[in-house]
C-alpha positions as CSV (number, residue, x, y, z in Angstrom):
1,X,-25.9,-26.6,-2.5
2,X,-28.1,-28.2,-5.2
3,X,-29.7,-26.4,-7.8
4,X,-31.2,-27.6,-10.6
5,X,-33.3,-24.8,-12.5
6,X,-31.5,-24.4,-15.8
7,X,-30.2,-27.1,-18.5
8,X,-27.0,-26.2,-17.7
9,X,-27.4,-28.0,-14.2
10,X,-25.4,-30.6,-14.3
11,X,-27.0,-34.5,-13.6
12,X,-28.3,-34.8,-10.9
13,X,-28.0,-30.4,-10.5
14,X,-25.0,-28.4,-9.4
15,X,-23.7,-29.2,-5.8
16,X,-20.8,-27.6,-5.5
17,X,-20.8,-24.8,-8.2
18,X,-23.1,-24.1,-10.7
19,X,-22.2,-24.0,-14.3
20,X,-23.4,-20.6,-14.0
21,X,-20.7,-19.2,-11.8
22,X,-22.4,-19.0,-8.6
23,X,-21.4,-20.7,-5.4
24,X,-23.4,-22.0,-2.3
25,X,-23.7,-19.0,-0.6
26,X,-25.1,-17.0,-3.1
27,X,-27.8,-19.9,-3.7
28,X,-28.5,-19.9,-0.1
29,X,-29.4,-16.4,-0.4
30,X,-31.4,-16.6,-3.3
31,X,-33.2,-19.8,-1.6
32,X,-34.0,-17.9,1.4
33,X,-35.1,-15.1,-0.4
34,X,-37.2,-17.6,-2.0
35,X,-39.0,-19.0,1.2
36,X,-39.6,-15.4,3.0
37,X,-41.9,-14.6,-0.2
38,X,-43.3,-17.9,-0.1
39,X,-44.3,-16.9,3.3
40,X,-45.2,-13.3,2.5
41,X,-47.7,-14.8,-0.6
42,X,-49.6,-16.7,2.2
43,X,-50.6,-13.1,4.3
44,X,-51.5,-11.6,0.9
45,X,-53.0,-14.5,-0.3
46,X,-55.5,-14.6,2.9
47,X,-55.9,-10.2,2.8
48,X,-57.1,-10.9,-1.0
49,X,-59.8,-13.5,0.1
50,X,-61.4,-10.8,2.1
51,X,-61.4,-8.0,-0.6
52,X,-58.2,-6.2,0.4
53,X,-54.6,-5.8,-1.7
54,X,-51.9,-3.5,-1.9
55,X,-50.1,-3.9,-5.5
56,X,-47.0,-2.6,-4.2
57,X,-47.0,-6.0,-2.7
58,X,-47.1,-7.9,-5.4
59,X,-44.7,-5.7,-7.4
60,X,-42.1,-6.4,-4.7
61,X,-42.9,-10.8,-5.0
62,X,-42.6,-10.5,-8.6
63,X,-38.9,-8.3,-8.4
64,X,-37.9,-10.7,-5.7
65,X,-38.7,-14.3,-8.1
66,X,-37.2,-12.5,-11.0
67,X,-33.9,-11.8,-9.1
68,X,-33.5,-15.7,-8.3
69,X,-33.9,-16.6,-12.3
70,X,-31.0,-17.6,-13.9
71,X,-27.8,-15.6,-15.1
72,X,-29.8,-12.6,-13.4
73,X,-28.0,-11.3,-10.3
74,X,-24.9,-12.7,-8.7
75,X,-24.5,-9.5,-6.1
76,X,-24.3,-11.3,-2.5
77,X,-25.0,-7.8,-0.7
78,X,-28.4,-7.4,-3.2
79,X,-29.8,-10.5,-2.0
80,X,-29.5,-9.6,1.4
81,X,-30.9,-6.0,1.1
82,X,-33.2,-8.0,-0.8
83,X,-33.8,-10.3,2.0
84,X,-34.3,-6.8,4.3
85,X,-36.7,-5.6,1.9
86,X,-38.8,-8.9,1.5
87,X,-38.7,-8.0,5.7
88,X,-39.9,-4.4,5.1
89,X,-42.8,-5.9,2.5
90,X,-43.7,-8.5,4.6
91,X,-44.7,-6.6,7.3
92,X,-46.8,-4.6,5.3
93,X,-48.9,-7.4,4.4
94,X,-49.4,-8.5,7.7
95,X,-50.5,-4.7,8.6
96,X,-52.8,-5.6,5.3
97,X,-53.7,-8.5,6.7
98,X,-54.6,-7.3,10.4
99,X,-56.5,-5.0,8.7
100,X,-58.9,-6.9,6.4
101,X,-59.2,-9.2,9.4
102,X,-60.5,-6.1,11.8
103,X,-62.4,-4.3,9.1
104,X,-64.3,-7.5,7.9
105,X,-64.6,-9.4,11.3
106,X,-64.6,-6.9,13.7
107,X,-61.9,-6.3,16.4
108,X,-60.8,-9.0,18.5
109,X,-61.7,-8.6,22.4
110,X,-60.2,-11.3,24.6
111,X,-62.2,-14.4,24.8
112,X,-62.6,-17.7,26.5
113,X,-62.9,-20.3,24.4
114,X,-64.5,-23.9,25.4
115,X,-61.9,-27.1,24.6
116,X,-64.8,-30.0,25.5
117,X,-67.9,-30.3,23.2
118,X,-71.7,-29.4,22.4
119,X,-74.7,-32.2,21.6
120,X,-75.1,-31.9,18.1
121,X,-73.1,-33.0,15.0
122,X,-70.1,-31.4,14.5
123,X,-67.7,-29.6,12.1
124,X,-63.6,-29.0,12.6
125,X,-62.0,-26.5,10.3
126,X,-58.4,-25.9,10.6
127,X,-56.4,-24.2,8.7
128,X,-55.8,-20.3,8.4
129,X,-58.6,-19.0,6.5
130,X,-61.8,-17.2,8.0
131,X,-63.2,-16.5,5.2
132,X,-63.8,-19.9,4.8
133,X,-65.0,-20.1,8.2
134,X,-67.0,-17.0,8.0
135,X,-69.0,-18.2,4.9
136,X,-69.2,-21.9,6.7
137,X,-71.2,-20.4,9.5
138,X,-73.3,-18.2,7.3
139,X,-74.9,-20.9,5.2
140,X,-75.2,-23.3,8.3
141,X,-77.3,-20.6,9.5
142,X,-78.9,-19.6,6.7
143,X,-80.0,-23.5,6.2
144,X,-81.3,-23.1,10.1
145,X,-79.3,-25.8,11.4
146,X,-77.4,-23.8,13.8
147,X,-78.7,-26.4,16.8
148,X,-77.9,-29.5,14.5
149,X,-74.7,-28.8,13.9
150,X,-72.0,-27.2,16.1
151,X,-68.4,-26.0,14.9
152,X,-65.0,-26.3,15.8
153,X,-61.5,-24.9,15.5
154,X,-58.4,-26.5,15.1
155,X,-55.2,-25.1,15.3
156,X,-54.5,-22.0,14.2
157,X,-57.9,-21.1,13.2
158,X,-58.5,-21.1,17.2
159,X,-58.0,-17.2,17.8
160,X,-61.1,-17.0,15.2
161,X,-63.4,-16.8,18.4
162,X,-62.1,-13.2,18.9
163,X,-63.6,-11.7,16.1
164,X,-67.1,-10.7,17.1
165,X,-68.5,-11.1,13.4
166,X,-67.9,-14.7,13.6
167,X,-68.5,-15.2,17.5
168,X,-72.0,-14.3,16.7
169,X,-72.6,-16.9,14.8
170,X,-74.6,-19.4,17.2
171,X,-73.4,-23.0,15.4
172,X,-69.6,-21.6,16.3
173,X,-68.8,-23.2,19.3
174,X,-65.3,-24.0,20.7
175,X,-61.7,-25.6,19.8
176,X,-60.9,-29.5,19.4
177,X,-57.2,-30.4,19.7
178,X,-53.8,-28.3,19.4
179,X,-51.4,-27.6,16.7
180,X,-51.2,-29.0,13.2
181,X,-48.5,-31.9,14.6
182,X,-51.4,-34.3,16.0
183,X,-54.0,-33.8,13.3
184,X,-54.0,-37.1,12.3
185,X,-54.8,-38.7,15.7
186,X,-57.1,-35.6,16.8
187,X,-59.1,-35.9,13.1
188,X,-59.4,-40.0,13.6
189,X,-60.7,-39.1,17.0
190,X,-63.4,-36.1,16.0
191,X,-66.2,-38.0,14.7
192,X,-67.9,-35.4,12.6
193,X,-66.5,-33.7,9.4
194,X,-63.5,-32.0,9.0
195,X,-62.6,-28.8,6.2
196,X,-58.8,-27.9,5.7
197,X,-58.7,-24.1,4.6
198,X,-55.0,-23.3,4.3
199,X,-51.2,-24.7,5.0
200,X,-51.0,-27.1,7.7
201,X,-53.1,-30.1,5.8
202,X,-51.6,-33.5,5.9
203,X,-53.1,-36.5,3.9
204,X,-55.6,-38.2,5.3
205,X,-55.6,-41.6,7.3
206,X,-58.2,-44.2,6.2
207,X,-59.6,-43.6,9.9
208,X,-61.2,-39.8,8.3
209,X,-60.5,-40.1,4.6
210,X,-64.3,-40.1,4.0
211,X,-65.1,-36.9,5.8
212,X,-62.7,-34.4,5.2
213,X,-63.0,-31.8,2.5
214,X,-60.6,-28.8,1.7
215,X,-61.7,-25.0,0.2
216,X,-59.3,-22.4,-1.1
217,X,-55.8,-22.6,-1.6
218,X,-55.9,-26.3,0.6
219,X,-55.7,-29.8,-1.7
220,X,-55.8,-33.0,-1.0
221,X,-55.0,-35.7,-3.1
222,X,-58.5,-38.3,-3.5
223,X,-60.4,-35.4,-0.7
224,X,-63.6,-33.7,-2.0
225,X,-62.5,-30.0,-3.5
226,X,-65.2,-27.1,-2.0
227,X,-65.4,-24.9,-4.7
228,X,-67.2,-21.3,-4.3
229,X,-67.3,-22.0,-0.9
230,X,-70.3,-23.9,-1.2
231,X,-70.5,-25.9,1.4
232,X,-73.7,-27.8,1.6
233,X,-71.7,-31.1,0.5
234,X,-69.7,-30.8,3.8
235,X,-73.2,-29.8,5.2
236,X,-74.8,-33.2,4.4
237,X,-71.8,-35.1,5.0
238,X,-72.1,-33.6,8.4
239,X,-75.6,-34.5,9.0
240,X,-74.3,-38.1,8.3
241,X,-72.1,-38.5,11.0
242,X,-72.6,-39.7,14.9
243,X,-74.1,-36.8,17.2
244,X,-71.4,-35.4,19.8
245,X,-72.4,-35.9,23.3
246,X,-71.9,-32.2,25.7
247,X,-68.6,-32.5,27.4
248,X,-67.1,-29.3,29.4
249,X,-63.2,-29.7,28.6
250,X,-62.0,-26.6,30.5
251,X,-60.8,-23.5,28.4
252,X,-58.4,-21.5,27.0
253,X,-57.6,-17.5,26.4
254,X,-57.1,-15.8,23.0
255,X,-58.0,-12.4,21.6
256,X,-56.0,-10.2,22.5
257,X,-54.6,-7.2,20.1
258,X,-52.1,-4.1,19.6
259,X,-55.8,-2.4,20.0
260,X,-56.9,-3.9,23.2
261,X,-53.3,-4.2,24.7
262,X,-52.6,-0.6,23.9
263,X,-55.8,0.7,25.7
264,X,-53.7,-0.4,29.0
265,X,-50.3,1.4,27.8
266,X,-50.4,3.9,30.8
267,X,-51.0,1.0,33.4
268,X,-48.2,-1.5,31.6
269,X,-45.7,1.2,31.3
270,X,-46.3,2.4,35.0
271,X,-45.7,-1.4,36.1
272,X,-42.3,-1.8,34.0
273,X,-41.4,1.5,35.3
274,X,-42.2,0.2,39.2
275,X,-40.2,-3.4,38.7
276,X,-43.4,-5.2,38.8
277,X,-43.3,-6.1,35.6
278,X,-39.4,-7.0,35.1
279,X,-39.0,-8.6,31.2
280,X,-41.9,-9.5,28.6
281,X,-41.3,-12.4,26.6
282,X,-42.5,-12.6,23.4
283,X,-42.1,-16.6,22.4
284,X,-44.4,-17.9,19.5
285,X,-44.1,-19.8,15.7
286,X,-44.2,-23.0,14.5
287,X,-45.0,-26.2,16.4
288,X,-42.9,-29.2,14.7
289,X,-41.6,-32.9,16.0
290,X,-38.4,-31.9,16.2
291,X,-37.1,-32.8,19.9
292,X,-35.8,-29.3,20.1
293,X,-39.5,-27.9,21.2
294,X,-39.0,-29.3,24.3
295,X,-37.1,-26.1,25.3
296,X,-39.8,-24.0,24.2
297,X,-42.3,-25.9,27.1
298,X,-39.3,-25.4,29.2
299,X,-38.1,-22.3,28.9
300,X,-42.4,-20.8,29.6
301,X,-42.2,-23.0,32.4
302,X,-39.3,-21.4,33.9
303,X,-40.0,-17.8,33.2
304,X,-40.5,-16.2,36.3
305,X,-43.7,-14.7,37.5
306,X,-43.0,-11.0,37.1
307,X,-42.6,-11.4,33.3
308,X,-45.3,-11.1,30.8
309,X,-45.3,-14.2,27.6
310,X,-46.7,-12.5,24.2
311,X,-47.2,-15.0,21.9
312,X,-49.1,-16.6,18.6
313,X,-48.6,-19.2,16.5
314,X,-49.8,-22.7,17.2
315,X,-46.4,-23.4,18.5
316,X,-48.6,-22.3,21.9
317,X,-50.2,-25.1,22.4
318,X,-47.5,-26.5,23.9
319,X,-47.9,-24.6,26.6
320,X,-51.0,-22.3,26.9
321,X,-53.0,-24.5,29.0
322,X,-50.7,-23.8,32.2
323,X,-52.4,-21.7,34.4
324,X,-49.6,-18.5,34.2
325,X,-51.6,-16.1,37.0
326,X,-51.9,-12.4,36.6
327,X,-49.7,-9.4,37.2
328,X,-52.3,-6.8,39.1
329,X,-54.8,-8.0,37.3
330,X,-53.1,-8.5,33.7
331,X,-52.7,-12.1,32.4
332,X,-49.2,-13.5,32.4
333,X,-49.9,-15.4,29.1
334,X,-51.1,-13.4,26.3
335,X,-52.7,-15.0,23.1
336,X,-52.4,-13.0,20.2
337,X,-53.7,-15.3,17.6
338,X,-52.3,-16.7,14.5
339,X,-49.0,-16.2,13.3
340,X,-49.3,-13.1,11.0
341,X,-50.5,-11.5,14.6
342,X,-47.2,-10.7,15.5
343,X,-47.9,-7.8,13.4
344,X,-49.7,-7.1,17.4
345,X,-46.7,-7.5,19.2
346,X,-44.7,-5.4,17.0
347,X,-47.1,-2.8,17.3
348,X,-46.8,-2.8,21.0
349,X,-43.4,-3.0,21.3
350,X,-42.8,0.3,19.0
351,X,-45.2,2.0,20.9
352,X,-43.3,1.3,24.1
353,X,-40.4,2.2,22.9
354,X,-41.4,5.6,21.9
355,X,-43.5,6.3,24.9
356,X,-40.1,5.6,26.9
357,X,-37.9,7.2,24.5
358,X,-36.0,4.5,23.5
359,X,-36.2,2.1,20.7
360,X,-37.3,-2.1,20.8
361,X,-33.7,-3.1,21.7
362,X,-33.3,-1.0,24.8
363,X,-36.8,-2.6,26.1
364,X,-36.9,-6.0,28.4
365,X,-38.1,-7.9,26.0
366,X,-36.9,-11.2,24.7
367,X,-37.8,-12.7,21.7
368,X,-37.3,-16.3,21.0
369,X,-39.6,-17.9,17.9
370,X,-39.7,-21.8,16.6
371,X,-39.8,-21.8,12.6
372,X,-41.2,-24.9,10.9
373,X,-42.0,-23.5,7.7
374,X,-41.6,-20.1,5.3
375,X,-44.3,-18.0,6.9
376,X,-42.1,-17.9,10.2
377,X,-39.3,-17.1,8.0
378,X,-40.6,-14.0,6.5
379,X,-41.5,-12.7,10.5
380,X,-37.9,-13.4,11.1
381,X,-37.0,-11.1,7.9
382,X,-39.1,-8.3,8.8
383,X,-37.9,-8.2,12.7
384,X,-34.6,-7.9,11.1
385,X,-35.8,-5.6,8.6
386,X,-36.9,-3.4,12.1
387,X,-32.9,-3.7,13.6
388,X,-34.5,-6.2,16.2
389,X,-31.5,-7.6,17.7
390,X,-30.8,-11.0,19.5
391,X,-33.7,-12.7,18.7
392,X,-33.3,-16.2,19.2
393,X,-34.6,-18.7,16.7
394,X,-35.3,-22.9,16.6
395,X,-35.3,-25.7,17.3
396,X,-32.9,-25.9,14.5
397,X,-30.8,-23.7,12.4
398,X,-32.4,-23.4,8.8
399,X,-31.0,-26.1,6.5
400,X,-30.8,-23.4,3.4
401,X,-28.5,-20.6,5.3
402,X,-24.8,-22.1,4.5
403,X,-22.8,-21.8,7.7
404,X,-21.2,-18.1,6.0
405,X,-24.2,-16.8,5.4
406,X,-25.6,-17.8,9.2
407,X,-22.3,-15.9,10.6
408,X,-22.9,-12.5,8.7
409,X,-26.3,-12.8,10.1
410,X,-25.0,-13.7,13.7
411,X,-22.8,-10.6,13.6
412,X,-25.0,-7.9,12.3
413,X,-28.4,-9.0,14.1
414,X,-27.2,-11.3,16.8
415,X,-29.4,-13.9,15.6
416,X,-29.3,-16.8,18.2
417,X,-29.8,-20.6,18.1
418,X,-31.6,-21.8,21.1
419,X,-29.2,-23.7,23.8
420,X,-29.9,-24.6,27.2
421,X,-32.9,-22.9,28.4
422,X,-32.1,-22.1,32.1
423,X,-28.8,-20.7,30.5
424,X,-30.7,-18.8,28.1
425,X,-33.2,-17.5,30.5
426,X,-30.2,-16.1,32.6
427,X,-29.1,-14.7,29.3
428,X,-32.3,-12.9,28.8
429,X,-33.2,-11.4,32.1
430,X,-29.7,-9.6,32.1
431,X,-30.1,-8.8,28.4
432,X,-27.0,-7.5,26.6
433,X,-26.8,-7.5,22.8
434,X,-23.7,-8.0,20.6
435,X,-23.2,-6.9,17.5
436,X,-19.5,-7.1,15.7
437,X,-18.6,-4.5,13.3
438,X,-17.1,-6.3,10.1
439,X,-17.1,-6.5,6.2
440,X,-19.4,-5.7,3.7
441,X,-21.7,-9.1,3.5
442,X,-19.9,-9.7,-0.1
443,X,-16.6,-9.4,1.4
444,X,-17.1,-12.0,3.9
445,X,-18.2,-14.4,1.8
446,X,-16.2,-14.1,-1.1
């Protein structure tokens, strides 16, 4: 452990024990409680751009930083039903979220979005924010520039060509590059301007340093600050950069929605029913380096071709461009968006459930997520929060669960590391779940 948020710490902070009394396990609980509302603050943070809150929310992130003060709970089982709860919370901010997103940008319908490029100058947003996206297009059409100046996605601002209140927007055009990991050498190669809106910035490279802004919550240390959303200093800066030449890249499928997936229940039922459709997979999160995400292109390569893949998250991009075929008609690879659109996924898989009278762990579905950061921590929390068992999780194990604390969540979720993924496949397909009945979470630790 190290901890070092009191004067009592010792130099250098506690590392074995703190002076307070409490031991590594119960400051791995309070620092993942930490990092799931980290991750919940990002969903709320992104609802309240748009106009929409829920102060229950922000009750429950206050309760949950107060409990991790110090000398102000030392109950290992509170943590963890506060861990549950931050679960419970957190997907109520990503129904927030979904919510603001429909309401405000209309519903998402499936859509095919061009990777090459239009003539014109051109501006790459990544990020998470449409807001800042939505108010980027506006004024670029407002100014009339919409044939001067063409925009781009990056990342996991791609699914924002779904929403038909910013597809209408003529100066929106397609997506340049993948996830957050290449930004450097995908922004060194764009030639126009670039705006970081959210998480997933890195510092700038002298090869873009001079044409990159951020807006909102993003900063950049020595990058021009948008403030009010008031773009038309990007704008010029824009103007001032070498025209892109057309170039037709191929392109790639996003949109889809609980909404528009739903509307096919009776058909999608009727084919899991028949054998045609034998196991959905839902694998999604975080793209990082760590060698590990090999087995996530793997494992989508091997998945046979009578299984659905749900996914979201810009871990996707390593593998979305495959073409995965259809299942009478219904695309193999789904696209749900960002990562708070698991909220989607969720909502289908409780709605199959009920409509075959059974609940999310009796279904064919697997789940298998990447986490790089706290947003895909606080997903994890609320599928557990749900009883969602199995789920396996990597490419590594998180570095702030002590080995104890793992094990209680190994026996009362059986919460997976990624192995071998032909192994792991086999594992799936003949799904079998095991949970082991044991001690009170306290218990086992102490």
């Amino acid at each position: 452990m190290l901890c070092n948020q009191c004067s009592m710490s010792l130099e250098g902070g506690c590392t074995i024990r703190g002076v307070c009394g409490k031991d590594p396990d119960l400051n791995s609980l309070q620092e993942a409680l930490l990092y799931g509302i980290k991750g919940t603050a990002a969903y709320y943070y992104h609802a309240l751009e748009v106009g929409y809150d829920d102060p229950k929310i922000g009750h429950f992130l206050a309760e949950a930083l107060y409990s991790t003060l110090t000398n102000v709970n030392f109950d290992k089982n509170r943590f963890l039903e506060l861990i549950l709860e931050n679960g419970r919370v957190h997907l109520e901010a990503m129904e927030l979220l979904d919510k603001a997103y429909v309401e405000t940008f209309g519903r998402p319908e499936p859509v095919e979005v061009p990777t090459g490029t239009a003539e014109g100058h051109g501006i790459l947003v990544t990020g998470h924010s449409y807001k800042a996206l939505y108010e980027l297009l506006r004024q670029i059409e407002e100014m009339g520039l919409e044939d001067e100046l063409k925009v781009y996605t990056h990342s996991e601002m791609f699914p924002a060509h779904a929403y038909p209140e910013l597809r209408k927007f003529k100066a929106l055009y397609g997506n340049w590059g993948g996830s957050w990991l290449y930004q450097k050498k995908e922004f060194a190669e764009f030639p126009g301007v670039i705006l970081g809106t959210s998480n997933c910035v890195q510092q700038p490279t002298k090869a873009y340093q001079d044409r990159i802004f951020t807006v909102g919550i993003a900063g950049l240390e020595g990058v021009p600050h948008i403030e009010d959303y008031n773009f038309e200093p990007l704008i010029k800066r824009a103007l001032e950069t070498p025209r892109m030449k057309a170039y037709d890249g191929g392109k790639l499928l996003t949109g889809f929605h609980h909404t528009n997936v739903l509307a096919m229940k009776d058909r999608l039922i009727e084919l899991i029913q028949e054998g045609r459709i034998r196991h959905i997979f839902v694998v999604g999160g975080c793209d990082t380096p760590h060698k590990g995400m090999g087995y996530y292109e793997r494992l989508t390569e091997l998945i046979p071709e009578d299984a659905l893949i749900l996914s979201a998250a810009c871990g996707k991009f390593r593998y979305n461009a495959r073409n995965y075929g259809t299942i009478e008609g219904i695309p193999r690879f789904l696209d749900f968006g960002q990562c708070n659109n698991v909220y989607s996924i969720i909502e289908i898989a409780a709605a199959l459930a009920n409509e075959l009278g059974t609940d999310v762990n009796s279904l064919p579905v697997s789940i298998v997520l990447s986490w790089m950061e706290q947003k895909a921590i606080a997903i994890l929390y609320s599928l557990l929060h749900l009883g969602i068992k199995g789920i396996y999780i990597g490419p590594k194990a998180p570095e702030f669960l002590t080995p104890n604390v793992f094990e209680i969540l190994r026996k009362q979720f059986d919460l997976r590391l990624i192995g071998d993924p032909e192994k792991d496949l086999r594992d799936m397909l003949n799904k079998g779940i095991k949970v082991e009945e044991g001690s009170p979470l306290a218990e086992e630790l102490d």
